[in-house]
C-alpha positions as CSV (number, residue, x, y, z in Angstrom):
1,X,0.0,0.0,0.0
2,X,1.3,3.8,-0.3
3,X,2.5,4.2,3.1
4,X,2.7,7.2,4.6
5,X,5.8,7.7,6.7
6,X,5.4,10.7,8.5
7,X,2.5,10.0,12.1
8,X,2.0,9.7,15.3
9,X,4.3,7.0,17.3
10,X,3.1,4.9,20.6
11,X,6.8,3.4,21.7
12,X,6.3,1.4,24.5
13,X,9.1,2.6,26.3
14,X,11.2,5.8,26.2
15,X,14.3,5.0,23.3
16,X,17.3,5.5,24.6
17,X,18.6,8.9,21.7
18,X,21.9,7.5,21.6
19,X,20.9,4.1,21.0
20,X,18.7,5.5,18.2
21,X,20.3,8.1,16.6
22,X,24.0,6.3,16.9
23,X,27.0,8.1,16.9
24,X,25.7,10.8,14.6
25,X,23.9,12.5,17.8
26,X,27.5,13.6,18.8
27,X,27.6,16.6,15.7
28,X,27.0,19.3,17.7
29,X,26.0,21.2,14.2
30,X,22.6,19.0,14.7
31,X,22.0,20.3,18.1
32,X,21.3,24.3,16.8
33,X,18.7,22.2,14.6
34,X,17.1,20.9,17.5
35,X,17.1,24.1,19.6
36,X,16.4,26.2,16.8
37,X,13.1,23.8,15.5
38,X,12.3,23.3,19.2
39,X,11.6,27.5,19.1
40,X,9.8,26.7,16.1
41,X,7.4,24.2,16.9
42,X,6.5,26.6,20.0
43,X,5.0,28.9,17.2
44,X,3.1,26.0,15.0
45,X,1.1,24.8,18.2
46,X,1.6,27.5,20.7
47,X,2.8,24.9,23.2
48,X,6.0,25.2,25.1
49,X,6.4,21.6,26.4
50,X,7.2,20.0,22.9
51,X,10.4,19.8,22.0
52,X,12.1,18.6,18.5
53,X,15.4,16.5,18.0
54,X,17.1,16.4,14.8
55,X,19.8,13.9,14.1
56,X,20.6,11.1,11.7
57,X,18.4,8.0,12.2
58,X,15.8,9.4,14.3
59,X,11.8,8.9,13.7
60,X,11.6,5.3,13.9
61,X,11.7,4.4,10.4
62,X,9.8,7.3,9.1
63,X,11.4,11.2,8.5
64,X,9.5,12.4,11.1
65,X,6.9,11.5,13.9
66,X,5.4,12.7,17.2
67,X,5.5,10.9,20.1
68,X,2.8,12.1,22.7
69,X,3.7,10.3,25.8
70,X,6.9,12.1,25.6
71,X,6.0,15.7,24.1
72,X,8.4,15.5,21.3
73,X,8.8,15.7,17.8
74,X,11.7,13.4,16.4
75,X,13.2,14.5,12.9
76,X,15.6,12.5,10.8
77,X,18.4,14.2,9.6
78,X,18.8,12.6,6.4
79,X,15.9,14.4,4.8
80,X,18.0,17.5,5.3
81,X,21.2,16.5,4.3
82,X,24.0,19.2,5.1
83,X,23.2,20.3,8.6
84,X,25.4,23.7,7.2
85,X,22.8,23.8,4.0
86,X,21.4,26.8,6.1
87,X,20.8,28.5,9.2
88,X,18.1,27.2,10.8
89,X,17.3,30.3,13.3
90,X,17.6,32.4,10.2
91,X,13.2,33.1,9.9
92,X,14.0,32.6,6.2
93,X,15.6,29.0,6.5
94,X,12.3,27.2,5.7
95,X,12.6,27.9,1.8
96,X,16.1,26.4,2.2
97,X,14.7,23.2,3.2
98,X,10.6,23.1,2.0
99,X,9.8,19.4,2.3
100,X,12.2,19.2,5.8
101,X,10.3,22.1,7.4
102,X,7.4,20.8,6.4
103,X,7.3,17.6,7.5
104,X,8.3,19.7,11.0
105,X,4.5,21.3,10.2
106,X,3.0,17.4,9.6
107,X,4.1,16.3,13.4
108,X,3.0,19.8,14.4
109,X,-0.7,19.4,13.1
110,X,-0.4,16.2,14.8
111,X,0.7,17.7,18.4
112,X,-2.1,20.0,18.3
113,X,-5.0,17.8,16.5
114,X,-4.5,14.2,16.8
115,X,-5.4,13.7,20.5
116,X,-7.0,10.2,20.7
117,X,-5.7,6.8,20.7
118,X,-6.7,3.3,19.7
119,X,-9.0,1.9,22.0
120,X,-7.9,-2.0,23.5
121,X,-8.2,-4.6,21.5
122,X,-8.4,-2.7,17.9
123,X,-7.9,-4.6,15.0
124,X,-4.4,-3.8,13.4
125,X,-6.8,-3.3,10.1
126,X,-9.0,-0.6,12.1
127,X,-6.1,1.1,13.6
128,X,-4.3,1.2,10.2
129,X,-7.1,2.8,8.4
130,X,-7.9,5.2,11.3
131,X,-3.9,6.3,11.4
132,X,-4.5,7.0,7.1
133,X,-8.2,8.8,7.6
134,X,-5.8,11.3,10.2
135,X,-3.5,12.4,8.5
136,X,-5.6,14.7,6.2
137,X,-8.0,15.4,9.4
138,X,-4.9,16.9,11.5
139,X,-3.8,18.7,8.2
140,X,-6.8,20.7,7.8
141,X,-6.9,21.6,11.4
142,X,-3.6,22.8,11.4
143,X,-4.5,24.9,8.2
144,X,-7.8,26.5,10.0
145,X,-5.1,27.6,12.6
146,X,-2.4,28.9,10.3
147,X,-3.6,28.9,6.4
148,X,0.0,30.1,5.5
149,X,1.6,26.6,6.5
150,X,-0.5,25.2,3.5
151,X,2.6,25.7,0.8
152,X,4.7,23.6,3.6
153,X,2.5,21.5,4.0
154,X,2.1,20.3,0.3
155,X,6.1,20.6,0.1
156,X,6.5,17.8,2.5
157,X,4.2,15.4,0.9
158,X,6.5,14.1,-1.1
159,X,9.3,13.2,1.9
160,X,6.2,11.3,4.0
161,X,4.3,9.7,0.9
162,X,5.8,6.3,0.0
163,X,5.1,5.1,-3.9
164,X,7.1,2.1,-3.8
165,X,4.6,0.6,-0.9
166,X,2.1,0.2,-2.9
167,X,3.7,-2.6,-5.8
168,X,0.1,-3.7,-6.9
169,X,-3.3,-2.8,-8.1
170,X,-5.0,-4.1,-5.2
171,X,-8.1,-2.3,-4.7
172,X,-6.8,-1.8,-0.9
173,X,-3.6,0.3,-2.3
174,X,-5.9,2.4,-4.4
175,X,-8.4,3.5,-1.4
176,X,-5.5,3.8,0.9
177,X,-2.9,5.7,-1.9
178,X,-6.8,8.0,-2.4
179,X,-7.0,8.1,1.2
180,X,-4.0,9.7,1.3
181,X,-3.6,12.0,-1.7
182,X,-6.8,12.4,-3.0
183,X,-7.8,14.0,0.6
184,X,-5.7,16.4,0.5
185,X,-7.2,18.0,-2.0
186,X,-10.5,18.2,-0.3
187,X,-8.6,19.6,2.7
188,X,-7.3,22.4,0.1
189,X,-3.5,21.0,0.8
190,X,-3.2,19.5,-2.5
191,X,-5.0,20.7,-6.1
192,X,-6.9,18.9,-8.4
193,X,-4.5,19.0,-11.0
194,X,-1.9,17.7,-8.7
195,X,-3.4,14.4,-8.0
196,X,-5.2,13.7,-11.7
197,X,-3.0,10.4,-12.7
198,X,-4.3,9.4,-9.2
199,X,-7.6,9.9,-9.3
200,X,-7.7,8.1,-12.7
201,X,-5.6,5.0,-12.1
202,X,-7.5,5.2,-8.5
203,X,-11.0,5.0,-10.8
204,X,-9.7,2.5,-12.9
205,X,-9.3,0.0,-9.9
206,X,-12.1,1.1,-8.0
207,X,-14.6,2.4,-10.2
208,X,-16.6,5.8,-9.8
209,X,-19.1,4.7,-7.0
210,X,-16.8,2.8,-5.0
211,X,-14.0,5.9,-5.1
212,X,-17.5,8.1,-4.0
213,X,-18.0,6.0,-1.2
214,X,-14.9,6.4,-0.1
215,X,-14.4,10.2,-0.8
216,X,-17.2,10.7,1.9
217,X,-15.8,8.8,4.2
218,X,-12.5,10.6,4.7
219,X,-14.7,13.9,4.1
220,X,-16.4,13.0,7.5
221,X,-13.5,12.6,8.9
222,X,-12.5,15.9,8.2
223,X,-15.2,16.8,11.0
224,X,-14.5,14.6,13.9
225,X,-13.5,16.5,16.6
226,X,-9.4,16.1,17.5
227,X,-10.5,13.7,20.5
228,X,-13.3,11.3,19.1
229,X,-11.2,7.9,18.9
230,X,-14.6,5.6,18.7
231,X,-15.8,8.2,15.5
232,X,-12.4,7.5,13.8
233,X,-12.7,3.7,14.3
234,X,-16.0,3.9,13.1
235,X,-15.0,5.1,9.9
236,X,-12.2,2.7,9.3
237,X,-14.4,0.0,9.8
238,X,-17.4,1.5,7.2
239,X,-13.7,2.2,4.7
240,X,-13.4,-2.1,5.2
241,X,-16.6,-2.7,4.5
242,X,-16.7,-0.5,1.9
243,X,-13.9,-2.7,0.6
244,X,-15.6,-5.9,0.9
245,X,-12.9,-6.8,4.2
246,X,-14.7,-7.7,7.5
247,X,-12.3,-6.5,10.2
248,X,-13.5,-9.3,12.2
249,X,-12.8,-12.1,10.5
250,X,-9.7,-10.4,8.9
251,X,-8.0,-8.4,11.4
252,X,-4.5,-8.1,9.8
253,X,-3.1,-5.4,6.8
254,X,-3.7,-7.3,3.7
255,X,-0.3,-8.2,2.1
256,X,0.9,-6.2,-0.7
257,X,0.5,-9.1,-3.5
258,X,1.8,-9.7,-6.8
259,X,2.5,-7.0,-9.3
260,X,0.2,-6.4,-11.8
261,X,1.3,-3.3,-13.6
262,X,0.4,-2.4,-17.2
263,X,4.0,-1.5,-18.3
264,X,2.4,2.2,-19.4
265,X,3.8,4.0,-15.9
266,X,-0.3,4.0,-15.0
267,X,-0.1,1.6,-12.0
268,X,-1.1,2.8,-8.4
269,X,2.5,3.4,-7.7
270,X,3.4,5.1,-11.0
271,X,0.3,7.5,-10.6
272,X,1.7,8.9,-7.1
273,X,5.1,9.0,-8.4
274,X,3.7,10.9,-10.7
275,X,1.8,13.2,-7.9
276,X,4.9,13.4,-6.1
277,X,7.0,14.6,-9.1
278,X,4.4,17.6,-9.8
279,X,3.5,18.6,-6.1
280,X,6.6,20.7,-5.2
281,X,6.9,24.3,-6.8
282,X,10.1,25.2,-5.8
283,X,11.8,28.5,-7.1
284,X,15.5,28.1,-9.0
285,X,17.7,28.7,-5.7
286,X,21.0,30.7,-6.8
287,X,24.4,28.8,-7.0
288,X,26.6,29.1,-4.0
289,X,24.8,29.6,-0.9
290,X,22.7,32.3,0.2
291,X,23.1,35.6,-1.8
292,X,25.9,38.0,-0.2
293,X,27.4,35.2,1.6
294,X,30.3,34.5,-0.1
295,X,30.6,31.0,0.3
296,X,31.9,29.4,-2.7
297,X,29.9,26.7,-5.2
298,X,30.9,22.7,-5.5
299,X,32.4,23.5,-9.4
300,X,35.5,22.4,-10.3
301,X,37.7,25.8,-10.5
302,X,38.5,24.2,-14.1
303,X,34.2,25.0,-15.3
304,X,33.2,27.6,-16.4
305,X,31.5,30.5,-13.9
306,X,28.7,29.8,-12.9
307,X,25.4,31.7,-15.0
308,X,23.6,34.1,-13.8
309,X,20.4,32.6,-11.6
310,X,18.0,34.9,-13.4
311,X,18.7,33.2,-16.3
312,X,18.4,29.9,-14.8
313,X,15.1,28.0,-15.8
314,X,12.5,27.2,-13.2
315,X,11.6,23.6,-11.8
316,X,9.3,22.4,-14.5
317,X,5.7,22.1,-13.1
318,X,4.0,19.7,-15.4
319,X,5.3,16.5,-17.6
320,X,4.7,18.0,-21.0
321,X,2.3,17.4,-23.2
322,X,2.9,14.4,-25.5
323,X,2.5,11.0,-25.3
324,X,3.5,8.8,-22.6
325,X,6.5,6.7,-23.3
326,X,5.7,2.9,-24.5
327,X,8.1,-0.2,-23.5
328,X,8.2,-4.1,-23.8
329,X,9.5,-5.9,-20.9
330,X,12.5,-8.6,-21.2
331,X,14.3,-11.2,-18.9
332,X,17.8,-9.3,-18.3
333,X,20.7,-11.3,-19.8
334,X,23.2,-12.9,-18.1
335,X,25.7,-10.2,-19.5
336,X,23.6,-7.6,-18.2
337,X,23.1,-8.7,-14.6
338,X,27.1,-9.0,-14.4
339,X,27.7,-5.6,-16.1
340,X,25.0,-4.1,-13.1
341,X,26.8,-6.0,-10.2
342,X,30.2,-4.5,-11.6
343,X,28.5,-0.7,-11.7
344,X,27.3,-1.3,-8.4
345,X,30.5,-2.0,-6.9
346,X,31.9,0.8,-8.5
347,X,29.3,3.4,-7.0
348,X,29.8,2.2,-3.6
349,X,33.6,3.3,-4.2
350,X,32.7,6.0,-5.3
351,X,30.3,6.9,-2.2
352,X,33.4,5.7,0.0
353,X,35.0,8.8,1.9
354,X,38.1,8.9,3.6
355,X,38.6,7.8,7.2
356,X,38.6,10.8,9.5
357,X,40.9,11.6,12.9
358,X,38.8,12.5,16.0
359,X,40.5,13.1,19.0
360,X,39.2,11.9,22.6
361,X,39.7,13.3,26.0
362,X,39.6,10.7,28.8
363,X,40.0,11.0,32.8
364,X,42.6,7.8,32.0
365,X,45.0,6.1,29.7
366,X,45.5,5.0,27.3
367,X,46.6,7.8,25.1
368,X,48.9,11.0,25.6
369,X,49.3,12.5,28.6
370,X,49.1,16.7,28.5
371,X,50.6,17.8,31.4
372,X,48.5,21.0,31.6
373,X,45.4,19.0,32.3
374,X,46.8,16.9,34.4
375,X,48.3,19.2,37.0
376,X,45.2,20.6,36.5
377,X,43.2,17.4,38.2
378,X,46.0,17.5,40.9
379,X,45.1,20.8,42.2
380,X,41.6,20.0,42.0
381,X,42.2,16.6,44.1
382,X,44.5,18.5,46.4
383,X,41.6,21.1,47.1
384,X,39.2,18.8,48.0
385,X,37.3,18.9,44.6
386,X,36.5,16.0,42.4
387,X,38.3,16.1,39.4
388,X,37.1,17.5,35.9
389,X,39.9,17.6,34.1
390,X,40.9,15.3,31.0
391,X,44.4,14.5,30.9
392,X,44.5,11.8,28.5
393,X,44.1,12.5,24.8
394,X,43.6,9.8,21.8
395,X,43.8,10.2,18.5
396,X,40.5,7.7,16.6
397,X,40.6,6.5,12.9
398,X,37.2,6.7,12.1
399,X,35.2,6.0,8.6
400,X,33.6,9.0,7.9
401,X,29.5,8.1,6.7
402,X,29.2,7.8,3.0
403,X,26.6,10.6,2.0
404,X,23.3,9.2,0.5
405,X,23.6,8.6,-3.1
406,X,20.6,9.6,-5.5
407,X,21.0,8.5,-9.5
408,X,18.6,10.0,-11.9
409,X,18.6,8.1,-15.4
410,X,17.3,10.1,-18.3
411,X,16.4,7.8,-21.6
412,X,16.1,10.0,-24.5
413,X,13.3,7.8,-26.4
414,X,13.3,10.6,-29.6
415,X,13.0,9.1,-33.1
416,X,16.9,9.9,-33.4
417,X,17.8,7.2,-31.0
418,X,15.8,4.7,-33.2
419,X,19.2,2.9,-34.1
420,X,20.1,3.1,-30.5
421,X,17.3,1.7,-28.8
422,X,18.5,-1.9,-27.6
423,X,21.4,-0.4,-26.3
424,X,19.4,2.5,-24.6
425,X,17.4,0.7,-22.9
426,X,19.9,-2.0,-21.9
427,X,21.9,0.8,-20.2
428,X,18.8,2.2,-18.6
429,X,18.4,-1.6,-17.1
430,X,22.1,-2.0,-16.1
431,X,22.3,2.1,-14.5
432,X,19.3,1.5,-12.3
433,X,19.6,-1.9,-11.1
434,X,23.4,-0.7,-10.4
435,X,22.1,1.8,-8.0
436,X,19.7,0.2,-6.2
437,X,22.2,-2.2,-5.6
438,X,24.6,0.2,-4.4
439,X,21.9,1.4,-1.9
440,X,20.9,4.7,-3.9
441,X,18.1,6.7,-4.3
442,X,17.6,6.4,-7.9
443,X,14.8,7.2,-10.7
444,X,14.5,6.2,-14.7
445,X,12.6,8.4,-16.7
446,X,11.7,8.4,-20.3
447,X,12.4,11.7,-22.1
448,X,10.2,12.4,-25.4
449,X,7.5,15.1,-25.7
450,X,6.2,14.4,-22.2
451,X,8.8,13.1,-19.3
452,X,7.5,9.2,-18.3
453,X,8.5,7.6,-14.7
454,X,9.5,4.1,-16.0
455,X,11.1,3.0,-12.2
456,X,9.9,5.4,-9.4
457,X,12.2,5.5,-6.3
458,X,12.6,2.9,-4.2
459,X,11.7,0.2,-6.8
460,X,13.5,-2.1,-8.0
461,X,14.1,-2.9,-11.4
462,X,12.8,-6.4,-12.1
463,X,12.8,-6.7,-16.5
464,X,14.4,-4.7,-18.8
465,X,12.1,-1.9,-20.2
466,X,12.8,-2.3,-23.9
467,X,11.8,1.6,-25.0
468,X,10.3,2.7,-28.3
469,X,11.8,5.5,-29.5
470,X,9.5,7.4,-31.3
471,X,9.1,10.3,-30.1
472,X,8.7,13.9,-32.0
473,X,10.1,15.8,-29.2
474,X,12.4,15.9,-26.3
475,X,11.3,17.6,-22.9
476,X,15.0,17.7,-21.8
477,X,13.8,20.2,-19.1
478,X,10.9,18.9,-18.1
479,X,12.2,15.7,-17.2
480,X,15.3,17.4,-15.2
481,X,12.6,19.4,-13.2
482,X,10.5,15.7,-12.6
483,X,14.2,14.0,-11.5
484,X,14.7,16.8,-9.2
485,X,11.8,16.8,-7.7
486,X,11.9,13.2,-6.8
487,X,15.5,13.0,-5.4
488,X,16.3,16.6,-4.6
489,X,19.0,16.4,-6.7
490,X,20.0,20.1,-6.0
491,X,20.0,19.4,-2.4
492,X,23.5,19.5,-0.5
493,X,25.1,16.4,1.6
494,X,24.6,13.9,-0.6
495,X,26.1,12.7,-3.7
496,X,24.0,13.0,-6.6
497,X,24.4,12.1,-10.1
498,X,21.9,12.8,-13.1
499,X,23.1,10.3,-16.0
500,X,21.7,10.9,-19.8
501,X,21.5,8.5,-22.1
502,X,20.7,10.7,-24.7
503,X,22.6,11.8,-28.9
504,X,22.1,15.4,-27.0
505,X,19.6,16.5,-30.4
506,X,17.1,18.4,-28.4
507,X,15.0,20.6,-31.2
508,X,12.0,21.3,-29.4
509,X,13.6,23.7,-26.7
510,X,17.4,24.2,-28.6
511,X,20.5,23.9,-27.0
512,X,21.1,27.0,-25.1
513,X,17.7,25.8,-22.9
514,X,19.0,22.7,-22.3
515,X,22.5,24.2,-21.7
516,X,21.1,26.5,-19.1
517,X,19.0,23.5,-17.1
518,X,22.4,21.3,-16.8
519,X,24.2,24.6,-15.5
520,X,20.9,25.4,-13.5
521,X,21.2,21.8,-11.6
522,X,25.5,21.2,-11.4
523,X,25.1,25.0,-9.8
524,X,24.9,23.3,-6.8
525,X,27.3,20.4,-7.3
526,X,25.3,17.8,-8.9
527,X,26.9,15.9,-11.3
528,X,26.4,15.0,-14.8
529,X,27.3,11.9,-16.9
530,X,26.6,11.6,-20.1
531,X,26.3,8.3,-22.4
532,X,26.1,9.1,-25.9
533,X,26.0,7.1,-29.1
534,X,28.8,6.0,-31.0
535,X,28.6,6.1,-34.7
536,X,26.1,8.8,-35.0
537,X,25.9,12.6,-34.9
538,X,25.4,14.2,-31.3
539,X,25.8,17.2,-29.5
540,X,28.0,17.9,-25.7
541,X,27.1,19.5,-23.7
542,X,29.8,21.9,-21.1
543,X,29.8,21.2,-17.2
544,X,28.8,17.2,-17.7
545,X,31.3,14.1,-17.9
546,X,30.9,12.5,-22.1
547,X,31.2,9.0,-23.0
548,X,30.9,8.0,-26.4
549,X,29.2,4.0,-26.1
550,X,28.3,1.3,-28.5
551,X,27.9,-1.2,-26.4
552,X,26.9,-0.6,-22.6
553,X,28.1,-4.1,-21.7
554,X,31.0,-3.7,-23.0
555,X,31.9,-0.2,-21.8
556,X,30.9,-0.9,-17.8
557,X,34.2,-0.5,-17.1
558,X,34.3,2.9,-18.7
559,X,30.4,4.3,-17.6
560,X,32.1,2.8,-13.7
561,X,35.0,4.8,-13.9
562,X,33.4,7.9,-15.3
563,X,30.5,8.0,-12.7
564,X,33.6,7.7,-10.1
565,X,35.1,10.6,-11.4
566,X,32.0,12.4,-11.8
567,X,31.0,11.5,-8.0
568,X,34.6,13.1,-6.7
569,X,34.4,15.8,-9.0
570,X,36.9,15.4,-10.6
């Protein structure tokens, strides 16, 4: 089903934060998060006893969540990245990190609205249904409060909203991934537009009535009051019903299922991708930090200078207006599969960072004695004072965290690649299964006249898509804008790396526009790698990493060491 990440947690005892969180609590540079977002969160409820901590790991399993018994607000670090990506008690920080601050707005809306708990003995089924049905409730009564939180609000659906959770067209996964989305647009969160490849692959499975029946539901449960547990149970158990499930006799979550996708990107799980990749407006952010600050970009002092940012094109808010791209599916060949386990290994070097030295203080040995500190503990002893000083200093090897690593694979599927199109979509097999292999966050998307989501994130690419290319156009930007907006591929602290499989012909928007969208998304140190034809006319591009291949297969070695390179910017 299309989980949603981001609720209300019930641990049954207090977590230990340094047992959570692990030895990433220790960066202090996470702690002015916490105090500054614990300020924050004051202002969103206009409570004083909740308190927010940031740090890698947190939020058991989910990028954020509110734990009532304990007043807090837990925040993974990972959906923010750099913890120097901004200043977080700058009042302007928040359109530094949209879907991060919003997702601090979600767990807000639930401090202040989502005061009632499962009754004893609920079915898992009921309570599951009930947690969905609130999440849209506690958004609107958070936006009656504070209608200005709406833009974060829709910004941090696509950090809580989970496409690759729902892997069939089960008519459970629609009403739930409706549930979720489709609310929101009657809670004025989302709009209509937004959601449409929802609501029609969400018809398709449920049909009209069924999706009206269910449509009311969550609709009164936009007017339970914050406090009404038996009213929200209720309606989860007239949404089973609805569904033709008896929670009594069948108490558990359904299992997902098989897969039963149409190969057309219009499944369940390629319609919300599709939401997700629309929902975010963000504005072109200017290379190199904040404007006046001085800090310098992530180019290589060998590009060129950076352009001007009010050139710069904005994040595409649509996915054109052609066709969707068509494929055939294939068993990978044995060539293939060793050519991906050979990339994959060579993104996870490439993710690899050098060990780093941190030194530890200690009241004893082993280590180095500084005599400073230590006759410094003697006159403390000596005056009758237990001892504060360190005396004993270590030096630790440490291996520094490898930063999260996000691939975006763009297929050009124009009627130039025609010659190129087993290749093509061999590469797009081998490039994605490569980094989900290597533990990446990584996305393939079709690039003619309309940008197509042919593996969302988090799945995992089973056949190989065999792509028609026939395409009259290519909507080079449009399909940057969709990439970015699934990965956050301008974000900084992780390594990202857009790949193109493309001749570099783009007619329909020339190639200054397309110029200016590469130099608009390596502003901010994203890299660039791209795999053109051999043996046929093309175009490069400045500020990427060119490959000319025939043969993917037989170039691995090649697209390995170039991604490398491309990775260390190099």
């Amino acid at each position: 089903m299309a989980a949603e990440t981001g609720h209300v947690q019930h641990p049954a005892t207090p977590p230990d934060p340094t047992a959570t969180a692990g030895s990433a609590v220790a960066d202090p540079r996470w702690h002015r998060w916490s105090a500054a977002w614990t300020k924050q969160i004051a202002v969103l409820t206009g409570r004083t006893d909740v308190t927010v901590t940031v740090a890698p790991g947190l939020g058991h399993g989910a990028p954020a969540c509110y734990i009532p018994s304990q007043h807090r607000v837990e925040v993974d670090a990972t959906i923010i990245g750099d913890p120097e990506i901004t200043d977080p008690a700058r009042p302007g920080h928040k359109k530094d990190v949209p879907a991060p601050y919003g997702a601090l707005v979600h767990e807000a809306a639930h401090a202040m609205h989502s005061r009632w708990t499962d009754p004893p003995g609920t079915a898992p089924i009921l309570s599951h249904i009930a947690g969905m049905l609130e999440e849209s409730r506690a958004e609107l009564g958070h936006r009656r409060r504070r209608p200005r939180d709406r833009q974060w609000l829709r910004a941090c659906v696509r950090t809580i909203v989970d496409p690759s959770s729902a892997p069939t067209d089960t008519a459970f996964n629609a009403a739930y991934a409706a549930g979720l989305l489709l609310a929101r647009v009657d809670t004025g969160i989302l709009k209509p537009a937004d959601v449409r490849p929802l609501r029609a692959a969400a018809t398709r499975v449920l049909g009209k009535r069924l999706l009206r029946k269910l449509r009311t539901l969550w609709r009164e449960a936009h007017t339970v009051a914050d406090d009404d547990a038996p009213a929200m149970i209720d309606l989860a158990r007239r949404w089973c019903i609805a569904l033709g499930i008896d929670p009594d006799a069948a108490p558990q979550i359904p299992a997902p299922g098989s897969g039963t996708g149409t190969g057309t990107g219009t499944s369940i799980a390629g319609a919300i991708t599709a939401v997700l990749a629309a929902v975010v407006d963000l504005p072109p952010l200017p290379p190199g930090g904040e404007p006046g600050s001085g800090e310098p970009d992530d180019e290589d002092a060998a590009s060129p200078p950076a352009p001007d940012p009010a050139t710069l094109p904005p994040v595409p808010k649509f996915l054109g207006d052609g066709p969707q791209a068509e494929w055939t599916s294939r068993t990978p060949r044995p060539a293939e599969l060793r050519a991906a386990r050979v990339l994959a290994g060579a993104l996870r070097r490439a993710q690899a960072r050098e060990p780093i030295m941190m030194r530890h203080d200690a009241a004893l040995p082993p280590g180095r004695l500084r005599a400073r500190a230590a006759i410094a503990g003697e006159a403390q002893a000596a005056a009758g004072a237990v001892p504060t000083a360190l005396p004993w200093q270590r030096t630790i090897r440490q291996q520094a965290p490898a930063p999260e690593l996000k691939v975006a694979v763009l297929v050009d599927v124009s009627g130039s690649m025609r010659s190129f199109v087993d290749p093509l979509s061999s590469a797009a097999w081998i490039l994605g299964t490569a980094a989900h292999k290597a533990g990446a966050r990584s996305t393939t998307i079709a690039v003619g006249g309309r940008a197509t989501v042919v593996i969302a994130p988090g799945q995992r690419p089973g056949t190989v898509s065999k792509l028609k290319a026939d395409a009259q156009a290519e909507c080079f930007d449009v399909a940057v804008g969709v990439a970015h907006n699934l990965l956050d591929l301008r974000t900084a602290g992780t390594a990202r790396l857009l790949v193109v499989v493309s001749d570099g012909l783009f007619y329909r928007n020339g190639y200054d526009h397309a110029q200016r969208t590469i130099d608009w998304l390596t502003a901010t140190g994203c890299k660039v790698l791209w795999l053109a034809p051999a043996d046929q006319s093309t175009h490069t591009y400045t500020r990427v990493t060119t490959i000319e291949v025939k043969d993917p297969i037989d170039a691995i070695a090649l697209i390995g060491k170039a991604a490398t390179r491309a990775l260390a910017g190099k």
